[in-house]
Phi, psi and omega in degrees: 000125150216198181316345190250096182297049196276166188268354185272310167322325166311277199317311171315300183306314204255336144078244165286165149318339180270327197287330183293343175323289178289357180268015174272290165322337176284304190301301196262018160290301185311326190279334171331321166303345216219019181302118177261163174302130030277181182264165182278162219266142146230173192212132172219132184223141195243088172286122169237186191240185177051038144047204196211187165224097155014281195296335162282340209272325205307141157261198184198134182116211218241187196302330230229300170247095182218162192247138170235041179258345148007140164269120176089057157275123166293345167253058161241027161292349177255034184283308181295337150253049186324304208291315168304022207224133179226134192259123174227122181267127181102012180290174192207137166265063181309171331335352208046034182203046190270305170109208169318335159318330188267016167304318181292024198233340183274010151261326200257355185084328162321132205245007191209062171313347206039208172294333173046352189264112210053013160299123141009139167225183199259005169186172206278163189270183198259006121328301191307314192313293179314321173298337208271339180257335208217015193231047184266344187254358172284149154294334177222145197268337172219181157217167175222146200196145162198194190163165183150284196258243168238155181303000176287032177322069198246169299305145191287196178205355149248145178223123197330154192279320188253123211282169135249207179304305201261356186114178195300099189270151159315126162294142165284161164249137192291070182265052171191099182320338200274302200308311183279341130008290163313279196331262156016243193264011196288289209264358180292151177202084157346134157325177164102173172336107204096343181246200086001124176268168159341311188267346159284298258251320159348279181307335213253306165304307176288335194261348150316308172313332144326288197265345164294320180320288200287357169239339136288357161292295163305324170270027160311284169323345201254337178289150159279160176318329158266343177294331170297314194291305168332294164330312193286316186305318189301304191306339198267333159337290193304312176312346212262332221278279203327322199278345198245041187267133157095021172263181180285135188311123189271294166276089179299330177256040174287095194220139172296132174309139164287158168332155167299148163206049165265141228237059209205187154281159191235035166202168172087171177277124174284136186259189175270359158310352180281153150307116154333297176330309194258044168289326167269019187239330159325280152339307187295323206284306210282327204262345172279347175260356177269320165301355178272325175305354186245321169314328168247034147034079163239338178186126191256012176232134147217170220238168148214105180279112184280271191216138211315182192276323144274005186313129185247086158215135192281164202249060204286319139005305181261356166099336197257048188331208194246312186269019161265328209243195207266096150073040183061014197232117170307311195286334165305295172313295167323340177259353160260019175355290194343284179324286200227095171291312185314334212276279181303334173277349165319285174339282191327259165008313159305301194290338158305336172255009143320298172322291182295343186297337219233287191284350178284298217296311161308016204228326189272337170255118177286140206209100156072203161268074176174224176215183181298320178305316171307344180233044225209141140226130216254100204250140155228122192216164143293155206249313173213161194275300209230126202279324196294322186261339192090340147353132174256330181285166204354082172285160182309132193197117220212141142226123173246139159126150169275354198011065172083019166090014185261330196223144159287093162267247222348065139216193208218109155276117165221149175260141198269168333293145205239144183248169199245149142338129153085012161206042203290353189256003182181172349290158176303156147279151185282341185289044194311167169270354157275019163279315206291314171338315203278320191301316165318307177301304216263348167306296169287009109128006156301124209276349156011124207225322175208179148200173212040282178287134199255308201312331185260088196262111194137145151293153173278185234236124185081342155311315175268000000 
C-alpha cells in the first residue's frame, strides 16, 4: 500500500464483483480508525502446563484486599495492574481426573476428552464459538498460537466450530514468531509515517465506496431477483462501512511491529531442536505482536498455547536452568512438585509474566475512554492444579481486563470447598469452570446457559 490512492490502482485491486468481497473485508478492518464508541469487545486466552503450588500462586488477605507481592508469589508480575485483574480460586476442569488431558478441556468445557491427544472433542472451543458469532468484522477471525516444544501440540486447546466423524478437531497453530509476523502484518500499513495519513486513507475509502456503489449498482439491471436481493444486502454492507467514516478516531496506537531479530528460523514449525534458550524471546515476541494485532483491530480473538502438556525443556529464561531441575527437564520436575515447589511456582511465575507482558502492553494502548486492556477479556487458566497427582481441581485461574464494564475486577474470589497443597486430590470443588465459560459468553452479550457440559448450567456466581 502506499500513498498514491489512484483510482486505476483501485480499479486493479477490486477487479470483479467477487474480488470485492474481500476489499469489503479490507474496507471494514480500516474503519478501526475511524470507529466510535462503544469500543470492540475482545478475547484472548492463554493455557499452561506443569500446574502451581497453591501457597505461592494463592494470594493473601481478602477478596478486596491482597497481596500478590510476597516473597516467590507467582502473580506478581500483575501488581501494576492489580486493579485490572480478577483471580479465581477453587474452579474445576471437571471430572476432575483428566490428567494431562484437561489441557483440551479448558476451553471447550468438555466433561469427556477421551485421549484427546491430537484428537477430536466433544464440542467447539469458546474462541472458535465467539469468532464463529461475533468475528466477521475483523480480516482475520481468530489467531491461534503457540510455543515451547514443537508443533505436535497434544492436546490442543482450540477447537474448530464445525464437528466431523470423531467431533470437533483441533486447530493448527503458529509457533514460529516470523511466521505469525506474515500472517499478521505482511501486507498492513497502518496511518502514519510511510502510509496513508488519516485523512488520505479517509478520502480513499469514501471514494472507493463510491465507485463500488455505482458499479453495483449498474450490475443490478443485469440480475435476476435472487442475485438482486444478494446484491442489495452487499450494497447495504457498504452503506453500513459508509456511515461509519469519518468519525473520531478510536484507536490512537495502532503501529506496525518492527522486523523480527528472534534468533530462530525464520519460516516453518519450530521442532524441539531450536534452542531452549531463545523461547523466551519467542514468547515475547508473538504476545507483543498480538497485541498490536488487536489494537489495529486486525483480529479480536485468540488463542495461546504457552507450552505443550509434556514439555521437557528447561527454562533457563526463567531462571530455571537445566542444572536446577530432575534430569534437566521441566516436566519431570513438575511431577516432583513436593521436593522442590519453589521449582515449579518458579515455572508458573514465568508464564504470569508472559501473560502480564501481553495485558501491560494492551494496557498501554488508548482506546476510546480507557485503553484496549478495558475493552479486552483476557482468560489465563491452567491445565492442572497439580502435576504430581495429575489432578483437575482447582487449576490455577485468572481474567485480566475489563472487558467492557462485564466484570468487577481487582479482586480475589474463591470458591468453596478449596483443596490445599498436599491434599491436592479432594474434596472436589462445587465450581466447574464451565460457569465461568457461560459467564465470558454472556459478557459478550451471548445469551448462552451452558457450553461444553450440559450438566453445568449458569454464570458463575459474583463477577459482576
Amino acid at each position: 500500500m502506499t500513498t498514491g490512492w489512484s483510482r486505476r490502482g483501485f480499479l486493479q485491486t477490486l477487479g470483479t464483483l467477487g474480488a470485492g468481497l474481500p476489499l469489503m473485508r479490507m474496507l471494514r478492518s480500516s474503519v478501526a480508525f475511524g470507529q466510535t464508541s462503544p469500543a470492540p469487545l475482545r478475547f484472548a486466552a492463554f493455557v499452561d502446563p506443569h500446574g502451581t503450588w497453591l501457597d505461592y500462586w494463592r494470594p493473601q488477605g481478602t477478596e478486596t484486599q491482597f497481596s500478590i507481592t510476597f516473597p516467590n508469589a507467582v502473580l506478581a508480575p500483575f501488581d501494576p495492574i492489580k486493579s485490572k485483574v480478577l483471580i479465581l480460586d477453587g474452579l474445576s476442569l471437571m471430572p476432575g481426573d483428566m490428567g494431562h488431558n484437561g489441557y483440551a478441556a479448558t476451553l471447550t468445557g468438555a466433561d469427556n476428552v477421551g485421549s484427546a491427544y491430537g484428537g477430536a472433542v466433544s464440542n467447539a472451543s469458546i474462541d472458535q464459538y465467539l469468532a464463529s458469532k461475533l468475528g466477521g468484522a475483523t480480516p482475520i477471525r481468530s489467531v491461534q498460537l503457540a510455543s515451547g516444544e514443537d508443533n505436535d501440540y497434544k492436546p490442543g486447546i482450540s477447537y474448530a466450530v464445525t464437528s466431523g466423524a470423531n467431533g470437533h478437531p483441533p486447530l493448527p497453530t503458529l509457533n514460529n514468531p516470523y511466521d505469525v509476523y506474515n500472517y499478521l502484518f505482511a501486507s498492513f500499513m497502518p496511518p502514519g509515517p510511510g502510509g496513508p495519513t488519516p485523512a488520505q486513507l479517509l478520502a480513499a475509502q469514501k471514494s472507493q465506496l463510491d465507485y463500488v456503489q455505482s458499479d453495483l449498482g449498474r450490475l443490478n439491471a443485469r440480475l435476476g431477483p435472487t442475485e438482486q436481493l444478494k446484491l442489495q444486502q452487499h450494497l447495504q454492507a457498504i452503506r453500513d462501512i459508509e456511515n461509519q467514516l469519518g468519525a473520531p478516531p478510536l484507536v490512537t496506537a495502532c503501529t506496525k511491529p518492527a522486523a523480527l531479530t528472534v534468533a530462530c528460523p525464520t519460516s516453518g514449525d519450530l521442532t524441539f531442536a531450536t534452542n531452549p534458550a531463545v523461547d523466551g524471546d519467542i514468547r515475547n515476541a508473538m504476545v507483543d505482536m498480538l497485541a498490536q494485532a488487536f489494537a489495529c483491530d486486525l483480529t479480536r480473538f485468540a488463542t495461546f498455547q504457552l507450552a505443550s502438556t509434556d514439555d521437557d525443556r528447561p527454562m533457563p529464561y526463567a531462571s530455571l536452568p537445566a542444572s536446577a531441575l530432575d534430569s534437566g527437564d521441566m516436566h519431570i520436575t513438575a511431577h516432583d512438585t513436593p521436593n522442590h515447589p519453589l521449582l515449579t511456582a518458579t515455572c508458573h511465575n514465568y508464564y504470569a509474566s508472559v501473560v502480564a507482558r501481553f495485558a501491560k502492553a494492551l494496557d498501554a494502548i488508548p482506546e476510546g475512554n480507557g485503553t484496549v486492556l478495558d475493552h479486552t477479556c483476557i482468560l489465563w487458566i491452567g491445565n492442572m492444579h497439580d502435576s504430581w497427582d495429575h489432578t483437575n481441581i482447582n487449576v490455577p485461574c485468572m481474567l485480566i481486563g475489563g472487558a467492557s464494564g462485564a466484570f468487577r475486577t481487582g479482586r480475589y474470589l474463591t470458591y468453596t470447598p478449596l483443596s490445599t497443597d498436599g491434599n491436592a486430590a479432594g474434596p472436589a470443588p462445587t465450581q466447574a469452570h464451565n460457569h465461568l465459560l457461560i459467564s465470558i459468553l454472556n459478557a459478550f452479550g451471548l445469551a448462552d446457559t451452558s457450553f461444553g457440559s450440559s450438566v453445568y448450567t449458569g454464570a458463575l456466581p459474583n463477577l459482576t
